[in-house]
DOLUMSE-863933 format. One record per residue: residue number from 0; x, y, z of N, C-alpha, C in turn. Coordinates in Angstrom, 1 decimal. Example, Ala and Ser with C-alpha at 12.3 -4.5 7.8 and 13.67 -1.06 7.14 Angstrom:
REM residues 2
(site 0 (13.2 -5.7 7.8) (12.3 -4.5 7.8) (13.2 -3.3 7.8));
(site 1 (12.8 -2.2 7.1) (13.7 -1.1 7.1) (12.9 0.0 7.9));
END
This chain:
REM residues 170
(site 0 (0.8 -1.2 0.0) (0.0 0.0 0.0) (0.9 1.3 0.0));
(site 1 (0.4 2.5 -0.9) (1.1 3.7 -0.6) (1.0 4.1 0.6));
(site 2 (2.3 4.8 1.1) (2.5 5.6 1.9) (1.7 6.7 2.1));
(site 3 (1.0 6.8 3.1) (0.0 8.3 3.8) (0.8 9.3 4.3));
(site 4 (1.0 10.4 3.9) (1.6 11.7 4.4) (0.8 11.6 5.3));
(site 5 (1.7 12.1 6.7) (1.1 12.7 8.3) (0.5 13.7 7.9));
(site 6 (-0.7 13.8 8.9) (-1.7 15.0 9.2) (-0.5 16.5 9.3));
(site 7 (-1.1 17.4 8.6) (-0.3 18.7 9.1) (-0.3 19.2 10.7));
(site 8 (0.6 19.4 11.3) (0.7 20.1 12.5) (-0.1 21.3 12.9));
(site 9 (0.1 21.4 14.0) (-0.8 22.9 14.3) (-0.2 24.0 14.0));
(site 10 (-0.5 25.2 13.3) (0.2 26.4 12.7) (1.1 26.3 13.9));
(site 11 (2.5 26.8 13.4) (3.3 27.4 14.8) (3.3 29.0 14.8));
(site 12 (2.9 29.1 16.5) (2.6 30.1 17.2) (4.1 31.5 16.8));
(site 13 (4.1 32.4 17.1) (4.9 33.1 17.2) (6.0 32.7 18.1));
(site 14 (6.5 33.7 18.1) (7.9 33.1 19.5) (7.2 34.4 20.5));
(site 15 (7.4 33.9 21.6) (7.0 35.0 23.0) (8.0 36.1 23.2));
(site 16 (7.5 37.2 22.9) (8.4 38.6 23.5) (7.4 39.7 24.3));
(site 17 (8.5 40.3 24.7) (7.4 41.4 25.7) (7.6 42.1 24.7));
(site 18 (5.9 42.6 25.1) (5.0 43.5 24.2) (5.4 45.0 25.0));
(site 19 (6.4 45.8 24.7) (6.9 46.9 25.6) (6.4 47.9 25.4));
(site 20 (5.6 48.4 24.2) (4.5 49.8 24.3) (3.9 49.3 25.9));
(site 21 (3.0 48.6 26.1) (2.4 47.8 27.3) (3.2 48.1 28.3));
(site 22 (4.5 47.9 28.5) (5.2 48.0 29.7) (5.3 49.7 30.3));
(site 23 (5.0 50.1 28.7) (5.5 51.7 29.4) (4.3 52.6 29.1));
(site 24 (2.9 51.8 29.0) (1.8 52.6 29.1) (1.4 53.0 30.3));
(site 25 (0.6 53.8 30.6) (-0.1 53.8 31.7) (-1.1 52.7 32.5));
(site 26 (-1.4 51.9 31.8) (-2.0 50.7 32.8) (-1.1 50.0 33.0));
(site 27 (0.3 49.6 32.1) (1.3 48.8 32.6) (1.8 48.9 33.8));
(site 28 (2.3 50.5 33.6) (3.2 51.1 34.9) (2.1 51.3 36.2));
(site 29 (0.9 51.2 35.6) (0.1 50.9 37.2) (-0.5 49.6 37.8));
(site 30 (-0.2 48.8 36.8) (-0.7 47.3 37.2) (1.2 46.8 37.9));
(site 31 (1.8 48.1 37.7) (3.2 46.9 38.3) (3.0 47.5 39.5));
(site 32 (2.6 48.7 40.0) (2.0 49.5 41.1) (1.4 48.9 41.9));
(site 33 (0.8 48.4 41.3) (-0.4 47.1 41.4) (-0.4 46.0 42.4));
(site 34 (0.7 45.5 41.7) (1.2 44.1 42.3) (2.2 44.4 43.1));
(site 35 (3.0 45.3 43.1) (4.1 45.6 44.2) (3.4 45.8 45.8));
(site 36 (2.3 46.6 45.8) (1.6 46.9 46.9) (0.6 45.8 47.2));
(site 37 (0.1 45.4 46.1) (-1.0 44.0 46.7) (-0.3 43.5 47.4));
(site 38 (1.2 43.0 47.2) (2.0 42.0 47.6) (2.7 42.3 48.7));
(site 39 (3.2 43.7 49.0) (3.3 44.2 50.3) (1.8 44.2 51.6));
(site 40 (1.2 44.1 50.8) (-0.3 43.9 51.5) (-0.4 42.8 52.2));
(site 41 (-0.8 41.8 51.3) (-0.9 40.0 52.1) (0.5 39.7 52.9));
(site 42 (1.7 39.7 51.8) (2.6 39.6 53.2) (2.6 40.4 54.6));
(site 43 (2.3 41.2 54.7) (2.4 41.9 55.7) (0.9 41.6 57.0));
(site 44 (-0.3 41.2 56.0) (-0.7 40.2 56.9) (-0.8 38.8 56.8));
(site 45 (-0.1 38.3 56.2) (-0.3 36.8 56.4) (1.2 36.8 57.6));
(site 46 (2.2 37.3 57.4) (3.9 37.4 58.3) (3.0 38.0 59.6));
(site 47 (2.2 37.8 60.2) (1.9 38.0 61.4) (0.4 37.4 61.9));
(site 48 (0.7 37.2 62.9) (-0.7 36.5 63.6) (-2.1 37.5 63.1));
(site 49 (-3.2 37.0 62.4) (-4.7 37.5 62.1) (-5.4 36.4 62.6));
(site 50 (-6.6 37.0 62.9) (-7.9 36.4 63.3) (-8.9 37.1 62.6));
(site 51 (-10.2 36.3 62.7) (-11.9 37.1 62.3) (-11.4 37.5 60.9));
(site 52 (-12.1 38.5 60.5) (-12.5 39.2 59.2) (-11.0 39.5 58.4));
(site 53 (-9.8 39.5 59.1) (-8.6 39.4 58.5) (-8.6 38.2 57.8));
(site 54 (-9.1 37.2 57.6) (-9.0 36.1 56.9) (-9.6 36.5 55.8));
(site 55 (-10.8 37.2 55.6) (-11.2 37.5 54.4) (-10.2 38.6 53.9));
(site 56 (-9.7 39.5 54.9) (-9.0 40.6 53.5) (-7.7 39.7 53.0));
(site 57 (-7.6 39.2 53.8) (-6.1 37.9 53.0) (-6.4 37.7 51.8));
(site 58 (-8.0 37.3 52.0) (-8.4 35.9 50.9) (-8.4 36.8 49.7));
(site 59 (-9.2 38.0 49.8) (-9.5 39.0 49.1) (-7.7 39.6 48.2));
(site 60 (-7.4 40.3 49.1) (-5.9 40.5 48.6) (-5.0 39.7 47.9));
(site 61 (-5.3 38.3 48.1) (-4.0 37.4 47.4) (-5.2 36.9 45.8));
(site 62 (-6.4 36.7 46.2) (-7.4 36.7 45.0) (-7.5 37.9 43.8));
(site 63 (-7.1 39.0 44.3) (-7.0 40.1 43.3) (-5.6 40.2 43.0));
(site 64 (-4.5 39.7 43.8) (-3.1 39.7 43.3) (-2.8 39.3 42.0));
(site 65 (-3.5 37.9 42.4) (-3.4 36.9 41.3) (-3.7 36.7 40.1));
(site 66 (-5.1 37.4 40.0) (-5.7 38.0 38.7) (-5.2 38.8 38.2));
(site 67 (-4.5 40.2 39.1) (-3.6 41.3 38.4) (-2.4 40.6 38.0));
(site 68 (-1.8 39.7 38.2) (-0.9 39.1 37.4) (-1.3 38.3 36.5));
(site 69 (-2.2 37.8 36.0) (-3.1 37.1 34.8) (-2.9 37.9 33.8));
(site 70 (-3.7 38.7 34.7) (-3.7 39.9 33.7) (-2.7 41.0 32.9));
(site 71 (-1.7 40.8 34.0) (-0.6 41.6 33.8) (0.3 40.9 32.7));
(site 72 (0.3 39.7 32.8) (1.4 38.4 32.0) (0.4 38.3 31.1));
(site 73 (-0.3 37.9 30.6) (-1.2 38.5 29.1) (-1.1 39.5 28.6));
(site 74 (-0.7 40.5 29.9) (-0.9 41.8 28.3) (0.4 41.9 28.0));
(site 75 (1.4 41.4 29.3) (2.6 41.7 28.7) (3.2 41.0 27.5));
(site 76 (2.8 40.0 27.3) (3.0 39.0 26.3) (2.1 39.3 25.3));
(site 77 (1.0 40.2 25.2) (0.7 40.1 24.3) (-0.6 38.8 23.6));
(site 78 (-0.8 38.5 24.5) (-1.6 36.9 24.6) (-2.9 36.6 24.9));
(site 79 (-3.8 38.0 25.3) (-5.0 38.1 25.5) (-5.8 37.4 24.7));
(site 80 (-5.6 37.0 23.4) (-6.4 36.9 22.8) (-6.3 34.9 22.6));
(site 81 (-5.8 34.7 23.6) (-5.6 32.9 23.6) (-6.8 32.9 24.9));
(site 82 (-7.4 33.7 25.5) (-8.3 33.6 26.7) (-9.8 33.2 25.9));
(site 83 (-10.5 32.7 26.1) (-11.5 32.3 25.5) (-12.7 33.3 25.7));
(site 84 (-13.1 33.7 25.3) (-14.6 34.8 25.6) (-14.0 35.8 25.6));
(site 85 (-13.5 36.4 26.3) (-12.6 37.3 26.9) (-11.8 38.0 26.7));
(site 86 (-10.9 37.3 25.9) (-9.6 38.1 24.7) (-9.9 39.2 23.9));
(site 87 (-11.6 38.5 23.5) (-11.9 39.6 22.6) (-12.4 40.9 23.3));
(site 88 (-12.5 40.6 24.4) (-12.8 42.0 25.1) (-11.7 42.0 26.0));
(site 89 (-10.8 41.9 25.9) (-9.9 42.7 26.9) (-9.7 44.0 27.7));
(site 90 (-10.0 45.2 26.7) (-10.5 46.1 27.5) (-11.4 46.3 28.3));
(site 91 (-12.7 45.3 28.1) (-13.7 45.3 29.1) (-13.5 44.5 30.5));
(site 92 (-12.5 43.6 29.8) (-12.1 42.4 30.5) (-11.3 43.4 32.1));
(site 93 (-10.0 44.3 31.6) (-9.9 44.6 32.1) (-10.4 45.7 33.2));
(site 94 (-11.3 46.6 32.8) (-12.4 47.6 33.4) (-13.1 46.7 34.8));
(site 95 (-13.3 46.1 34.5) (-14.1 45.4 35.3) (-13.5 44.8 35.9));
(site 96 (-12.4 44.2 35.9) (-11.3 43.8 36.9) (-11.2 44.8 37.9));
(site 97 (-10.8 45.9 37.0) (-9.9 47.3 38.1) (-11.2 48.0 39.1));
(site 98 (-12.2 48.1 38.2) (-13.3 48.6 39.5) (-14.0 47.4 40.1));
(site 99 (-14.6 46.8 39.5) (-15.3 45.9 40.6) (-14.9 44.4 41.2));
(site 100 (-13.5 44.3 41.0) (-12.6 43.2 41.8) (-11.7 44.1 42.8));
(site 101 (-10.8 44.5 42.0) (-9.6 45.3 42.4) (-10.0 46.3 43.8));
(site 102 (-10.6 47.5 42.9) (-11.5 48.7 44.0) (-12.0 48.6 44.5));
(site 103 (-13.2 47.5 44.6) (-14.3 47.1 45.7) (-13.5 45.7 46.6));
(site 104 (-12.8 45.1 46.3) (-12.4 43.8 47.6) (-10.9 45.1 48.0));
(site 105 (-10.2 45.6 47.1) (-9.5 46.4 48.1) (-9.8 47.3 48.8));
(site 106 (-10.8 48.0 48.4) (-11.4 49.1 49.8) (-12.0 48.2 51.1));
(site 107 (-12.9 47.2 50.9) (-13.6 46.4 51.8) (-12.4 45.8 52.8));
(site 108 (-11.1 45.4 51.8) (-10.3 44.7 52.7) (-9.1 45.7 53.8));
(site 109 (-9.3 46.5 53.2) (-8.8 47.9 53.7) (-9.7 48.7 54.6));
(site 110 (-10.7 48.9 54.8) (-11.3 48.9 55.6) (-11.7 48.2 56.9));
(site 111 (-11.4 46.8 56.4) (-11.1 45.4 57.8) (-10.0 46.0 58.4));
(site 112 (-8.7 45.6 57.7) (-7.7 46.6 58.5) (-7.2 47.5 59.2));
(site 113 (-8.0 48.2 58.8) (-8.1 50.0 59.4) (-8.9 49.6 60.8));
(site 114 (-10.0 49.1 60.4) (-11.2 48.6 61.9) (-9.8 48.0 62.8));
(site 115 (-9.6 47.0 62.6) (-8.1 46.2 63.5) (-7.2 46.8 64.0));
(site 116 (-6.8 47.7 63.0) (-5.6 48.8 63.6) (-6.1 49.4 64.7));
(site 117 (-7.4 50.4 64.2) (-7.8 50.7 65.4) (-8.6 50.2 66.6));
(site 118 (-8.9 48.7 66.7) (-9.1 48.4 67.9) (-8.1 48.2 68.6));
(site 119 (-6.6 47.8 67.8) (-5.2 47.8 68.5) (-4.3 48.6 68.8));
(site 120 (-5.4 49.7 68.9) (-4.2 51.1 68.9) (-3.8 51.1 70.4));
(site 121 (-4.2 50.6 71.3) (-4.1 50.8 72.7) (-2.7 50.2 72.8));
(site 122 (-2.0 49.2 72.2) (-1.1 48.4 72.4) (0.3 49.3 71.8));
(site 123 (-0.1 50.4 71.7) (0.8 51.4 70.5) (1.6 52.2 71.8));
(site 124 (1.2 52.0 73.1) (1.5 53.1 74.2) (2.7 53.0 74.8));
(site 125 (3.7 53.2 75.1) (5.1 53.4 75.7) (4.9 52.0 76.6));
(site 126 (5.7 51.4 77.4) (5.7 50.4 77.9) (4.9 49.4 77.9));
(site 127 (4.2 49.4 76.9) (3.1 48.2 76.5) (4.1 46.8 76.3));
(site 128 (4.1 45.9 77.1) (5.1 44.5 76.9) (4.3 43.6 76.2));
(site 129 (3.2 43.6 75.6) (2.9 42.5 74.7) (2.7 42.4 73.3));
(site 130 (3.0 41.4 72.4) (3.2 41.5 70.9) (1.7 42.3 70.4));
(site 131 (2.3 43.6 69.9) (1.5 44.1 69.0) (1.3 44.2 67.6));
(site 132 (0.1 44.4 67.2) (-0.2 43.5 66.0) (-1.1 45.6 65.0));
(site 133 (-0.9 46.3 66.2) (-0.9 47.6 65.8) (-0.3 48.2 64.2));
(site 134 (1.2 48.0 64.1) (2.0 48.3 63.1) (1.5 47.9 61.9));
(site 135 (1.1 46.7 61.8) (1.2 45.6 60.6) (0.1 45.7 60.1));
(site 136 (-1.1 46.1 61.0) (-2.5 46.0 60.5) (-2.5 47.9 59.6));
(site 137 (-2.2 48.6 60.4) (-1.9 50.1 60.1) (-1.0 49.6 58.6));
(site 138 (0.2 49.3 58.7) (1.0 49.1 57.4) (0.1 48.5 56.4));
(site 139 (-0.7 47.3 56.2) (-1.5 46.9 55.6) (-2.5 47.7 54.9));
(site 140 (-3.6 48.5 55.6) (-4.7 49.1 55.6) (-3.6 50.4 54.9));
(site 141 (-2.5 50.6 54.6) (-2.7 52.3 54.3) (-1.7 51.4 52.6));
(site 142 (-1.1 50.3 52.6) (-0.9 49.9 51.2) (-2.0 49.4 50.7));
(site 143 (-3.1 48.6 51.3) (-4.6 48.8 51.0) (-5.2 49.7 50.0));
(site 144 (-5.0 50.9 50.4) (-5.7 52.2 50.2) (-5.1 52.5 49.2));
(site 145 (-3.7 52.6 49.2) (-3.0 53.5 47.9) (-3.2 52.1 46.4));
(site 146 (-3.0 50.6 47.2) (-3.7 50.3 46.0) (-5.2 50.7 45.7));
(site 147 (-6.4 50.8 46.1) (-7.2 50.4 45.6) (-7.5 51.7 44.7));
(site 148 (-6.9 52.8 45.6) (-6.5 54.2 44.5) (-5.9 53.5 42.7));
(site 149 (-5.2 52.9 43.2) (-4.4 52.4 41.5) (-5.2 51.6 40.7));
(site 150 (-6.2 51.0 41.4) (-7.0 50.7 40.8) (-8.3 51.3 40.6));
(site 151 (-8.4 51.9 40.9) (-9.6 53.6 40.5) (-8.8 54.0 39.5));
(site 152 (-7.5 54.4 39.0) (-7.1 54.8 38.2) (-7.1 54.3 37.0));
(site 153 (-6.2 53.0 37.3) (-6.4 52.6 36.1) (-7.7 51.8 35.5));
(site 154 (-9.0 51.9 36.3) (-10.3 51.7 35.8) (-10.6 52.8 35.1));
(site 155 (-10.6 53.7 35.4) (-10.9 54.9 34.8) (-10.0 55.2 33.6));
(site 156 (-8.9 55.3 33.5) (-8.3 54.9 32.2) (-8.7 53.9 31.0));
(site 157 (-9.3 52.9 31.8) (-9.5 51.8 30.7) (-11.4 53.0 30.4));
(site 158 (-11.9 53.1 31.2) (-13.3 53.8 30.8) (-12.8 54.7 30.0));
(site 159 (-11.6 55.5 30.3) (-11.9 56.8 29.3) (-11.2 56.1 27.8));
(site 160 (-10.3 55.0 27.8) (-10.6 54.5 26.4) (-11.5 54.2 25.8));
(site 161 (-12.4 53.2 26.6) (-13.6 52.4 25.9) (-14.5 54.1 26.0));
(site 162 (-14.9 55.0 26.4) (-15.8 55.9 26.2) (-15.2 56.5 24.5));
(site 163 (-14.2 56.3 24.8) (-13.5 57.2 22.9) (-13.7 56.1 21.6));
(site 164 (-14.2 55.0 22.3) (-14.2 53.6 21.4) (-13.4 53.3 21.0));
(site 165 (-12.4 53.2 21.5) (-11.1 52.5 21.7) (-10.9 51.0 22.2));
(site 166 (-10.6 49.8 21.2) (-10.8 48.6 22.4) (-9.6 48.6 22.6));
(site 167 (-8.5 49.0 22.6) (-7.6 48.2 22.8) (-6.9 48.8 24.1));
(site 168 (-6.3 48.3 24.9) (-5.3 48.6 26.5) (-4.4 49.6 26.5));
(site 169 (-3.9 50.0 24.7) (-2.9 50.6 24.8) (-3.3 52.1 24.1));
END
């Protein structure tokens, strides 16, 4: 019997490079904003004893980290459009990340913090001898805040694209 030529292969993909318009736009340089402070965030309470409602801003903080890095490593690559549904809206994709993930679990989670800090401010007083948990909750709740500011920003950025009918991030 003749020989059957093999099935053709799958197109080959590009080679991966960073996409550096993206790096030096303004959502780039505020999604690294982004992640620097989220990540100063959870460390800062997970590296010390939490209880109660601290568990959710954890949960909250390390769940929006992780998305802003999804998101961050897609665009930096350039790769949005391998996401299924999604890709094709990326700008929306993103919008709605930055305000109603990002902005609303970081203000909520920042606001737990703030509450904690200040029920532990007593422990802040000159010869107080037991482990205070004052500093950390305070340090948390005010990297909290300046993220969820970054992400007000860069929500609003992505709106005032998509209002000019712009889909694209950059």
């Amino acid at each position: 019997p003749p020989a059957v030529p093999p099935p053709p292969g799958p197109p080959a993909r590009g080679s991966l490079s960073l996409h550096r318009a993206y790096l030096r736009s303004p959502l780039g340089l505020l999604r690294l904003g982004q992640l620097a402070l989220g990540a100063a965030f959870w460390v800062t309470v997970a590296a010390h004893k939490y209880e109660g409602a601290a568990h959710f801003a954890l949960f909250a903080a390390v769940l929006v980290w992780l998305l802003t890095l999804a998101l961050f490593g897609l665009s930096l690559l350039g790769r949005w459009a391998l996401v299924p549904w999604l890709g094709s809206r990326w700008l929306l994709t993103n919008l709605v990340h930055d305000l109603a993930l990002g902005m609303g679990l970081y203000a909520a989670a920042t606001g737990i913090m703030g509450y904690k800090a200040g029920r532990k401010s007593y422990c802040n007083l000159p010869g107080y001898s037991q482990h205070c948990l004052y500093g950390a909750y305070l340090s948390a709740s005010v990297c909290g805040g300046i993220a969820a500011c970054l992400y007000l920003f860069s929500g609003l950025y992505c709106l005032s694209r998509r209002c000019r009918d712009q889909r694209d991030i950059i």
